[in-house]
Wavefront OBJ file of the C-alpha trace (Angstrom):
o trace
v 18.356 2.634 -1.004
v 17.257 -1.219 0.388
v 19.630 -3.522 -0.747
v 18.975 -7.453 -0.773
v 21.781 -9.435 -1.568
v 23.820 -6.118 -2.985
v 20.705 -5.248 -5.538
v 18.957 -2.282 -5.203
v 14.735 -3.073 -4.421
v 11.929 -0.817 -5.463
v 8.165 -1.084 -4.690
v 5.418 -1.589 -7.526
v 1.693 -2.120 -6.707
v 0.249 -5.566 -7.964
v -3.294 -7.082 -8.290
v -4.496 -3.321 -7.731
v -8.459 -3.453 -8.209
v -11.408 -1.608 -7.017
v -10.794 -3.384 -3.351
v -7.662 -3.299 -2.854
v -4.514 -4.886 -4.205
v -0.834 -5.935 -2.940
v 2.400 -3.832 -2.890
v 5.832 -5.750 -3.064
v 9.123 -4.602 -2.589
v 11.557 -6.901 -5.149
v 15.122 -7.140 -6.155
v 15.994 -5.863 -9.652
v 17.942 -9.518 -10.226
v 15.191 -11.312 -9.628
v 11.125 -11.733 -9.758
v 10.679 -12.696 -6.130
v 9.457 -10.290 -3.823
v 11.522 -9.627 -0.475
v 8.305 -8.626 1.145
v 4.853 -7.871 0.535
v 1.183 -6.471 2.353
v -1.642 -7.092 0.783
v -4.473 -4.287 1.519
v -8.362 -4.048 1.091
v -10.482 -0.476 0.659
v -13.242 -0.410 2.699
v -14.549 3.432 1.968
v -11.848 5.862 2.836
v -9.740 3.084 4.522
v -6.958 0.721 3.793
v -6.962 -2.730 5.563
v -4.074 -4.617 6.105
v -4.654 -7.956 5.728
v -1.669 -9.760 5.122
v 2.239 -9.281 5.034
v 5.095 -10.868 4.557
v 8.864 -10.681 4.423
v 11.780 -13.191 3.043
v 13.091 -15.421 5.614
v 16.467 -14.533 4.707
v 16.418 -10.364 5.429
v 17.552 -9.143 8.604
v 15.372 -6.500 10.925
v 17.072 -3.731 9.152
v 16.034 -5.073 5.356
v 12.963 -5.648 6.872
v 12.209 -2.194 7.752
v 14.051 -0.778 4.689
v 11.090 -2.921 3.004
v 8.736 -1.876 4.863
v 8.974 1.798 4.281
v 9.358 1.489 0.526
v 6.443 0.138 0.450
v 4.516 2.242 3.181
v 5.769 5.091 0.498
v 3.688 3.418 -2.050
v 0.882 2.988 -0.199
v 1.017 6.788 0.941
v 0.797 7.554 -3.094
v -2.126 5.331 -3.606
v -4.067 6.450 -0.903
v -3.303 9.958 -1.740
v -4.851 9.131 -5.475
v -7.797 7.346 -3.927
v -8.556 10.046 -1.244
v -8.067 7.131 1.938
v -7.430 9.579 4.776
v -6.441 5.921 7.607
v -4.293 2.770 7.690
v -5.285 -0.337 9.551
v -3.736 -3.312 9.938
v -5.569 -6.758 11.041
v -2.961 -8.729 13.132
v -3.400 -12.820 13.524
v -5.711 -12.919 16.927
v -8.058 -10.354 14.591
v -7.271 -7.284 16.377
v -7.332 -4.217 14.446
v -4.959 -1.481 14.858
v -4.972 1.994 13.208
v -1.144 2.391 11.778
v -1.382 6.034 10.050
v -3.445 8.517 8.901
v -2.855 9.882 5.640
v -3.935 13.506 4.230
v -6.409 13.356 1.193
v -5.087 15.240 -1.560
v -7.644 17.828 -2.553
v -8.140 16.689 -6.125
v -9.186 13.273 -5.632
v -11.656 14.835 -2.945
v -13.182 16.684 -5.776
v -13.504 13.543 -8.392
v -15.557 11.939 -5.339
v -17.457 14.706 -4.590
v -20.823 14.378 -5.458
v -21.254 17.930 -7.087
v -18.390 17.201 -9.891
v -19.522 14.365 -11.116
v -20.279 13.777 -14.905
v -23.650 14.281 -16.415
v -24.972 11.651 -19.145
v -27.120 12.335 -21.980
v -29.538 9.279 -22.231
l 1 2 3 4 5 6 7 8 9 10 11 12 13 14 15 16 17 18 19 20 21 22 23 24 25 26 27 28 29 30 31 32 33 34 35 36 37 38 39 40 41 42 43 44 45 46 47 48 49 50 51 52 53 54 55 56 57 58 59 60 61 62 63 64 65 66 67 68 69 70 71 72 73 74 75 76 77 78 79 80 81 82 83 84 85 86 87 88 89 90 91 92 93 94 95 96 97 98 99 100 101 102 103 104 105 106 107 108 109 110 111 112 113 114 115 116 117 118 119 120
């Protein structure tokens, strides 16, 4: 497991909304993030539209980070039935990252024929 300063780091999924949201990968000793992307849903898509990392992590941390909390991504996009990862880089081009496999129950709860019928 990523280790920052000899403390194990986990992932956890912050401002999550309707649009998107911001994952972080933290230390246990502390509240500060050692990296974070903040991502927008635009249909079945994920936007990256902003990262970051601490100064003080090396390339390896770095990418320890970032997979922790590509992982977390993969699980929320799996929920939401996103099936492609973008990311926005700082001269606005857009590049497609990773394509993800919708998990066949959340294409069901969007599907148009399963959808709850009201009494009014």
């Amino acid at each position: 497991m990523f280790t920052f300063n000899n403390t194990p780091t986990k992932s956890k999924l912050t401002h999550q909304g309707s649009f998107g949201g911001v994952v972080e990968a933290f230390c246990e000793s502390c509240d500060e993030p050692v990296s974070f992307v903040a991502y927008a849903r635009s249909g079945t898509d994920f936007i990256i539209t902003k990262f970051g990392i601490h100064p003080r992590c090396d390339v390896k941390e770095a990418q320890l980070a970032g997979d922790i909390m590509d992982a977390e991504l993969a699980k929320e996009a799996q929920r939401l039935g996103v099936t492609k990862l973008f990311v926005v880089h700082h001269n606005d081009q857009v590049e497609l990252v990773r394509t993800y496999q919708p998990c066949i129950s959340a294409l069901t709860q969007l599907s148009a024929t399963n959808r709850p019928t009201y009494i009014n």
